[in-house]
C-alpha positions as CSV (number, residue, x, y, z in Angstrom):
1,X,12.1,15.1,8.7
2,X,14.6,13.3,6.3
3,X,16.0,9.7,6.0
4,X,18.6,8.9,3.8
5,X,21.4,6.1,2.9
6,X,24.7,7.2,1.2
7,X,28.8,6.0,1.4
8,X,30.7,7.8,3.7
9,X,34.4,7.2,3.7
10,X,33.5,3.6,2.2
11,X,31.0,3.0,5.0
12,X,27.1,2.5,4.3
13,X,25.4,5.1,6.5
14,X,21.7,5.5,7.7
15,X,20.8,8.8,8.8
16,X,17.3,10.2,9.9
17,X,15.2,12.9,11.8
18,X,12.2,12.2,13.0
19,X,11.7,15.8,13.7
20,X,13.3,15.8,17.4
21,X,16.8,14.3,16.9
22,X,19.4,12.8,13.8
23,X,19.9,9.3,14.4
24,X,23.3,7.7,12.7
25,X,23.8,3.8,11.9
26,X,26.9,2.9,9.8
27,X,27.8,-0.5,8.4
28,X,30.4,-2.1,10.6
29,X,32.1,-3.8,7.3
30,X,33.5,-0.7,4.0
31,X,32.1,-1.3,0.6
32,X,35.0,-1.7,-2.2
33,X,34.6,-0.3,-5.0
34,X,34.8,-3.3,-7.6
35,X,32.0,-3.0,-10.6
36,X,31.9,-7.0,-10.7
37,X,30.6,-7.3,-7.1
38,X,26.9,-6.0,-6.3
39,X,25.9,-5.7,-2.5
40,X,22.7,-6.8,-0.5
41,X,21.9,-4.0,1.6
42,X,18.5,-2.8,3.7
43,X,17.8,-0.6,5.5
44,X,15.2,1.2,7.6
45,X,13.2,2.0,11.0
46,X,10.5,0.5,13.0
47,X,9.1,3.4,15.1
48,X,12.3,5.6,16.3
49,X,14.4,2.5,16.2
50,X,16.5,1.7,13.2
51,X,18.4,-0.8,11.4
52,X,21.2,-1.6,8.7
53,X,21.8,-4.7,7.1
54,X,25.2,-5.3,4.4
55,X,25.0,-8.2,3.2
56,X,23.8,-9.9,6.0
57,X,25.6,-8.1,8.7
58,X,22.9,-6.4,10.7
59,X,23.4,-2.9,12.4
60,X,20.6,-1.7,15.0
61,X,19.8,1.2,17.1
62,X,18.2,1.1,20.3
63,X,15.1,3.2,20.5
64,X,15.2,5.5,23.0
65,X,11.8,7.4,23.7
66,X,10.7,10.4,20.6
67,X,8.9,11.0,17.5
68,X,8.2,7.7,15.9
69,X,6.7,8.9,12.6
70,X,8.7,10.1,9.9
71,X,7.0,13.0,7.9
72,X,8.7,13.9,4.7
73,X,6.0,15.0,2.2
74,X,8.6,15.0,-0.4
75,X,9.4,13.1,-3.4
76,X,11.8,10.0,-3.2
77,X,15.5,10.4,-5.0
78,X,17.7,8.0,-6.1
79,X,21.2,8.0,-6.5
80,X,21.3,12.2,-5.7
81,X,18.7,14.6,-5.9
82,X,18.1,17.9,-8.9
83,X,20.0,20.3,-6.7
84,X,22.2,19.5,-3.7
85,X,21.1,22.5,-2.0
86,X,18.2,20.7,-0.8
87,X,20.0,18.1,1.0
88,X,19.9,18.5,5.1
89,X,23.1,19.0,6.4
90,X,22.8,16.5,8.9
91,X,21.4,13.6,6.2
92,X,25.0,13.1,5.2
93,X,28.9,13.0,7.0
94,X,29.9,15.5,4.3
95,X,29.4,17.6,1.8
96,X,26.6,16.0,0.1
97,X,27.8,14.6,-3.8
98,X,25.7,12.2,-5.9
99,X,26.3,8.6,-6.1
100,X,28.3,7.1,-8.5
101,X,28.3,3.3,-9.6
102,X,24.8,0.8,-10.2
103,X,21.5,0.3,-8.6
104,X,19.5,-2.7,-8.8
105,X,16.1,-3.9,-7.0
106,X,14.8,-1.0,-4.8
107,X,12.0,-2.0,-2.6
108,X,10.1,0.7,-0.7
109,X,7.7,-0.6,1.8
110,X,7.4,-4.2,-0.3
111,X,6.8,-2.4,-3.1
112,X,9.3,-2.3,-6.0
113,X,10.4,0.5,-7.7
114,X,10.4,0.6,-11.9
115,X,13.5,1.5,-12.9
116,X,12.4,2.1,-16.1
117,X,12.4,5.1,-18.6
118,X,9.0,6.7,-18.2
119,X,8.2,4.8,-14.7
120,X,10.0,7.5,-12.5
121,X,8.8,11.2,-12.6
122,X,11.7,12.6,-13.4
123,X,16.3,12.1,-13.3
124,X,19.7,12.8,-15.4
125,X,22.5,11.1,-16.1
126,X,21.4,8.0,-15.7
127,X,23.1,5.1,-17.6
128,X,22.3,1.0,-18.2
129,X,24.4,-0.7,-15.8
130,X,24.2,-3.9,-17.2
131,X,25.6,-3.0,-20.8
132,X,23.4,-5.4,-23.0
133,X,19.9,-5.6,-24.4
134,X,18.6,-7.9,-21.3
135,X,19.7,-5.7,-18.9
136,X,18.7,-7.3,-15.3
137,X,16.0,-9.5,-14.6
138,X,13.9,-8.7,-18.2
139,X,12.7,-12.1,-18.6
140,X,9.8,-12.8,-15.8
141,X,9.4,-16.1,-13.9
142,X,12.9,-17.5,-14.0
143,X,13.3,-17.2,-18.0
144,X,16.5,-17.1,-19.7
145,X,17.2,-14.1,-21.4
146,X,19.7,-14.8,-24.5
147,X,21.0,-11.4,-26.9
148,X,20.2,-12.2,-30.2
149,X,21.1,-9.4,-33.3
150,X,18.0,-8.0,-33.0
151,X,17.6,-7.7,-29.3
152,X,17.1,-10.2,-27.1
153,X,14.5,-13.1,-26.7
154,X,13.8,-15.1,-23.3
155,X,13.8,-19.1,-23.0
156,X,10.7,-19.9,-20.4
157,X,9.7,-22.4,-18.1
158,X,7.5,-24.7,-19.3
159,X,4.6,-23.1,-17.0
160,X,5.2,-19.7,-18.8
161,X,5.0,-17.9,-22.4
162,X,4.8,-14.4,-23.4
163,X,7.8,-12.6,-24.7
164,X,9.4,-11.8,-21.7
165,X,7.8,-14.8,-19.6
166,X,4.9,-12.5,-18.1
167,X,1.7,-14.9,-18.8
168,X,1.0,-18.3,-17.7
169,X,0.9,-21.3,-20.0
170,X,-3.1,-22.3,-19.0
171,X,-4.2,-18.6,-19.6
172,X,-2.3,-18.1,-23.0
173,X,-5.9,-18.6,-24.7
174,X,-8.2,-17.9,-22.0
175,X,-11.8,-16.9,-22.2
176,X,-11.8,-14.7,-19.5
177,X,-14.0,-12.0,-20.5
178,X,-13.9,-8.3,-20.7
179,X,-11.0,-6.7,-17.4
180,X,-10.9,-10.2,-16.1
181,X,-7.7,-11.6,-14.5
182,X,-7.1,-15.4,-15.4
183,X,-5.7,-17.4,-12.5
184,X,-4.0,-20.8,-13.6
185,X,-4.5,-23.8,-11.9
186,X,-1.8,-26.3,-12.8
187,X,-2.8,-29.1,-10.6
188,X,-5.9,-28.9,-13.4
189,X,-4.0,-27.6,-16.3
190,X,-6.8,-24.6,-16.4
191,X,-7.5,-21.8,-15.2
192,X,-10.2,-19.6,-13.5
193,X,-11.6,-16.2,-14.3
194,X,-11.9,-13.4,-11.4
195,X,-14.3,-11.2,-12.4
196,X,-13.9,-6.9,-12.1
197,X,-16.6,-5.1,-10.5
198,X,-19.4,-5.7,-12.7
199,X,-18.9,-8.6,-14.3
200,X,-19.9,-12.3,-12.7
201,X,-19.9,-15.7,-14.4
202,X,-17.6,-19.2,-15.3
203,X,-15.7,-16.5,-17.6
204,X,-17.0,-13.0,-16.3
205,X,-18.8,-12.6,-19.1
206,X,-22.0,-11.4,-17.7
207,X,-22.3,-8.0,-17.2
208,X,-24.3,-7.2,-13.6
209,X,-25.6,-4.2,-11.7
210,X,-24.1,-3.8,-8.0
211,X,-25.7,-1.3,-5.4
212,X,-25.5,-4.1,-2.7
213,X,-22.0,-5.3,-2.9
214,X,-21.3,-8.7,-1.9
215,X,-17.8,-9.5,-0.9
216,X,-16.3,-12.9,-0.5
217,X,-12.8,-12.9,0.2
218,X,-9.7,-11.7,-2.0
219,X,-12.3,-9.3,-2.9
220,X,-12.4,-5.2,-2.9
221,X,-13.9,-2.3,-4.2
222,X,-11.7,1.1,-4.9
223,X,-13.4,4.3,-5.0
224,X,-11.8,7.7,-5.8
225,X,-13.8,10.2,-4.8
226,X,-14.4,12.9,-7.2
227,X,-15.0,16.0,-4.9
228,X,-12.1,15.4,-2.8
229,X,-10.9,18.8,-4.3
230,X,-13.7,20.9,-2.5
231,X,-14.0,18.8,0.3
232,X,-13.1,20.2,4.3
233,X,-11.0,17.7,5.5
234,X,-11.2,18.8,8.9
235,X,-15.3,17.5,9.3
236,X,-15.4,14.0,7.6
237,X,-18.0,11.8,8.0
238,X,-18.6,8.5,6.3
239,X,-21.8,6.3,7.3
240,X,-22.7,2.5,5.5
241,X,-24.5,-0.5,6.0
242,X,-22.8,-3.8,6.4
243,X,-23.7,-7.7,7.2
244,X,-21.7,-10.5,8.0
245,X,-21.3,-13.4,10.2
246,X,-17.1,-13.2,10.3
247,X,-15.4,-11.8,13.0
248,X,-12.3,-10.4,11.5
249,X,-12.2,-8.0,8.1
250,X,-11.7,-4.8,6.8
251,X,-14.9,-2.8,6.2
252,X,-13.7,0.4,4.6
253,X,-9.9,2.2,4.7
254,X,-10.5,6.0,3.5
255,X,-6.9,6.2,2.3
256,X,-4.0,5.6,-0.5
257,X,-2.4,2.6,1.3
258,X,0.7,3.8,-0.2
259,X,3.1,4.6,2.5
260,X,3.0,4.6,6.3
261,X,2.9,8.4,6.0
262,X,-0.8,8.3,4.6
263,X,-3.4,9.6,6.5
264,X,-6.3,7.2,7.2
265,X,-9.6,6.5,8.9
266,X,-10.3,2.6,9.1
267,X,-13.2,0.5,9.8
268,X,-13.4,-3.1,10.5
269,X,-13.7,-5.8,12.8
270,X,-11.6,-7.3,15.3
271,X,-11.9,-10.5,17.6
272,X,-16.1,-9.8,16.7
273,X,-15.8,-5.8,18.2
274,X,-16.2,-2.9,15.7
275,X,-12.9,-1.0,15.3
276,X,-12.2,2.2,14.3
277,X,-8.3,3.6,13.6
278,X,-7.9,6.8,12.4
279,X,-4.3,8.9,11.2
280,X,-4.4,12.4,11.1
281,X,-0.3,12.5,10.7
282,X,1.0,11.0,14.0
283,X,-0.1,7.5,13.5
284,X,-2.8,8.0,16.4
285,X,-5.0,5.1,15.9
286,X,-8.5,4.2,17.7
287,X,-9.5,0.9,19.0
288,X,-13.4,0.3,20.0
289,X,-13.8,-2.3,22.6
290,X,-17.0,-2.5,23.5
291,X,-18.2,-6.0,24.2
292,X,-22.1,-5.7,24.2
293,X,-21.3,-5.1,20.5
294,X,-20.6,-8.5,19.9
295,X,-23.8,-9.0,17.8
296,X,-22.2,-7.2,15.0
297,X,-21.2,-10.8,13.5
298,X,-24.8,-11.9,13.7
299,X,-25.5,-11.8,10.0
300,X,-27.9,-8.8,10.6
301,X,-28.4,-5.4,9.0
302,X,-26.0,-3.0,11.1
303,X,-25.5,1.1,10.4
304,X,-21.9,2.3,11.3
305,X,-21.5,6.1,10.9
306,X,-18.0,8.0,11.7
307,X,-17.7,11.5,11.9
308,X,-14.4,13.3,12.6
309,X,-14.3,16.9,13.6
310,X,-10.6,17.9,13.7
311,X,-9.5,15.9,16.1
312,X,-12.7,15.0,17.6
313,X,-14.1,11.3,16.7
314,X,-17.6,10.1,17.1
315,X,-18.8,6.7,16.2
316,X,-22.4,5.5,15.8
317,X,-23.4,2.0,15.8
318,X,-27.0,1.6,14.8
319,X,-27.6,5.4,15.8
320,X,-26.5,5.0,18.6
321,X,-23.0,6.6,20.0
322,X,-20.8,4.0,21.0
323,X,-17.3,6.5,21.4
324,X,-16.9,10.1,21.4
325,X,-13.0,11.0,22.0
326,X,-10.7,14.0,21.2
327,X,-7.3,12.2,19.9
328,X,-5.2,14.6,20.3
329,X,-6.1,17.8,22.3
330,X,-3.4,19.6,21.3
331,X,-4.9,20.0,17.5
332,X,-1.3,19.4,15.8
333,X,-3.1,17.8,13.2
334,X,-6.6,18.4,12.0
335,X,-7.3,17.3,8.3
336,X,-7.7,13.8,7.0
337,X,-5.6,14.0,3.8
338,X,-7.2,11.0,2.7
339,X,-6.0,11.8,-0.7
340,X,-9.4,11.2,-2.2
341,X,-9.3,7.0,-2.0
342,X,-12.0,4.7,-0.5
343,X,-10.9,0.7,-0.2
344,X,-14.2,-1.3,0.5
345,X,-13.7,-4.7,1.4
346,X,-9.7,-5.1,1.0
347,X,-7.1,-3.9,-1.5
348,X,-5.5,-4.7,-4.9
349,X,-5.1,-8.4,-5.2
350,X,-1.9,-9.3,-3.9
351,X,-1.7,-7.1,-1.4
352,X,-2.6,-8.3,2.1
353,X,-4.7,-6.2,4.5
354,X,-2.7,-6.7,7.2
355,X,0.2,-6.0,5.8
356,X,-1.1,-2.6,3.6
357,X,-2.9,-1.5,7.6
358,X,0.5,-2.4,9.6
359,X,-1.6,-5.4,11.7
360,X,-4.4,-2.7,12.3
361,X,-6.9,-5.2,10.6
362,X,-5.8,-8.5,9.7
363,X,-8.7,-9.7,6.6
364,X,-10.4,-8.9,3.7
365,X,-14.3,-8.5,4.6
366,X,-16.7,-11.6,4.0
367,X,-20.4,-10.4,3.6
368,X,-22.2,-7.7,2.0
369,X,-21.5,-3.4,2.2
370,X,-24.8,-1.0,0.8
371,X,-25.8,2.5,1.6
372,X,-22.0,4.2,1.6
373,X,-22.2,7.9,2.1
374,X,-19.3,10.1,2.1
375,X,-19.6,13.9,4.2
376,X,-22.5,15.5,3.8
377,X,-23.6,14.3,-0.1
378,X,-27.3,13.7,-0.5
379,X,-26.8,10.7,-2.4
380,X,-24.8,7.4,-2.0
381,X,-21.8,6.3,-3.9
382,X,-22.0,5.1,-7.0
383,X,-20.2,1.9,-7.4
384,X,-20.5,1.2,-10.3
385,X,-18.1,4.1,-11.1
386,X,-15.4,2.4,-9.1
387,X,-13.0,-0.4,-9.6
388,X,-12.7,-3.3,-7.9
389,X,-12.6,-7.4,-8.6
390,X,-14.5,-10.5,-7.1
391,X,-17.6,-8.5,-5.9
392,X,-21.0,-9.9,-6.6
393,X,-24.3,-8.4,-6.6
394,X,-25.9,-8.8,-3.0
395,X,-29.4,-8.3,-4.0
């Protein structure tokens, strides 16, 4: 599987394989080649069906029916790749060259790319665009950047400070304690204090003990696990305790949340019903409607247990099994590469469950998580060796 953007006979061109056919968009308007003028262009797929937009001039293909997951377990190149040999002949018109002229602003999957120095894993040849010390977009938050003889300096708004613009005003002299993030409130002229995982109080300066974890919204917990390396990722199983009296929330994604290629097996709830979704690497995912489970949301002590045996699925709901289904009886895929992460709760601040699960789930989890066991351990997780922020002790 491939996709991949390049210039063909002055034409933007979007080419990819989804492993059953090579699907070919090209911009209706050519790009010039003038250094002075930079270009708006995205690009990308939705399922098998793709799109091109230059400069606002928008390009689609109709999705006929396929493969609708793209699987390239490869890394991402910019600008060429370290030997042209392992370019697909169909990825480009021609023979494949490397790009010449300036790139600005990538954005994979809402996520920016650092085009910095030691950001990227790896490249040659690579020049500053830009030509001076403030290069594009160094000063944060709408600052102005100004070259001075020793570099450059940035002017900031008034709400900002920091040298290049990166701190707010209110939390310049905060006493947010040890890992906290300080969250201005200009209405105020203050600030607040979240507190990380193990930490509670006005300025998390309290240091606390969490086996029952109590989440409250914009909350989450990240757990890596540490014998993911010796693990048979063909028989998962991961079993917890949780309460609440919200309808909607993410209980527990075992999963990077990177990419949409990421394997992952979700828990949550949905309109009040436990749901389960699970990726194995075709984007297979498992709804549970079962509506005498409605009394999950009834502020009670519940015990959700899913096991996965290749491509088998069993899920218990207070011991008791509620779904037992084979996803895909042809066993293409088998393993859940979960790639060693466990979300509880949500994700990273800033990023939105329902955008990180594709509309899977659509909130963070309100109420309280204890009891997390991962395969077959003998003890629970320990979180207190994981990260997380604005999770309280719900003893």
């Amino acid at each position: 599987d491939f996709l991949c953007i390049s210039l063909a006979n002055g034409f933007v061109q979007l080419r990819y394989n989804l492993g059953d056919r090579t699907v070919t968009l090209q911009t209706l308007q050519k790009v010039h080649a003038n250094r002075n003028t930079w270009h708006s262009l995205r690009a990308g797929r939705v399922g098998n069906e793709g799109y091109l937009d230059l400069d606002g001039t928008n390009v689609t293909q109709e999705a006929s029916p396929g493969m609708k997951a793209l699987d390239a377990h490869s890394d991402f190149f910019v600008g060429g790749v370290s030997s042209l040999n392992l370019v697909n002949l169909m990825a480009v018109e021609n023979e494949p060259t490397g790009f010449t002229g300036c790139i600005r602003e990538i954005v994979i999957n809402d996520r920016e790319l650092r085009l910095t120095v030691t950001d990227p894993k790896g490249g040659a040849n690579v020049g500053d665009c830009d030509g001076t010390p403030c290069g594009y977009a160094v000063c944060k938050n709408n600052g102005t950047c100004q070259v001075g003889n020793s570099g450059f300096s940035c002017s900031c708004p008034r709400e900002w400070t920091g040298s290049r613009c990166e701190q707010p005003i209110h939390c310049a002299h905060s006493r947010c304690g040890p890992r906290a993030l300080c969250v201005p409130q200009p209405a105020s002229l203050s600030y607040s204090c979240v507190c990380a995982l193990g930490w509670a109080g006005k300025y998390c300066d309290s240091k606390i003990t969490v086996s029952t974890a109590e989440f409250i919204g914009n909350s989450y917990i990240k757990y890596s696990d540490p014998y993911y390396g010796r693990r048979d990722l063909q028989h998962s199983r991961i079993s917890l305790n949780f309460t609440t009296s919200q309808t909607e929330g993410l209980i527990v994604w075992m999963g990077k949340g990177e990419d949409e290629d990421n394997d992952f097996l979700g828990i949550g709830l949905a309109n009040g019903t436990l749901k389960v979704v699970i990726n194995l690497g075709e984007r297979i995912s498992v709804p549970l409607v079962h509506s005498k489970y409605f009394t999950c949301c009834d502020e009670r002590w519940h015990l959700v247990t899913v096991v996965q045996n290749q491509t088998c699925i069993k899920v218990y709901f207070d011991e008791e099994l509620i779904l037992f289904e084979d996803i895909d009886p042809h066993r293409k895929y088998t393993a859940l590469n979960y790639g060693g992460i466990c979300y509880f709760g949500g994700f990273e601040i800033g990023r939105k469950v329902s955008t990180v699960t594709m509309g899977l789930f659509q909130k963070e989890f309100i109420g309280k998580i204890k009891d997390i066991v991962l395969f077959q351990d003998s003890r629970k997780i320990q979180l207190m060796r994981a990260e997380g922020y604005n999770v309280y002790n719900g003893n």
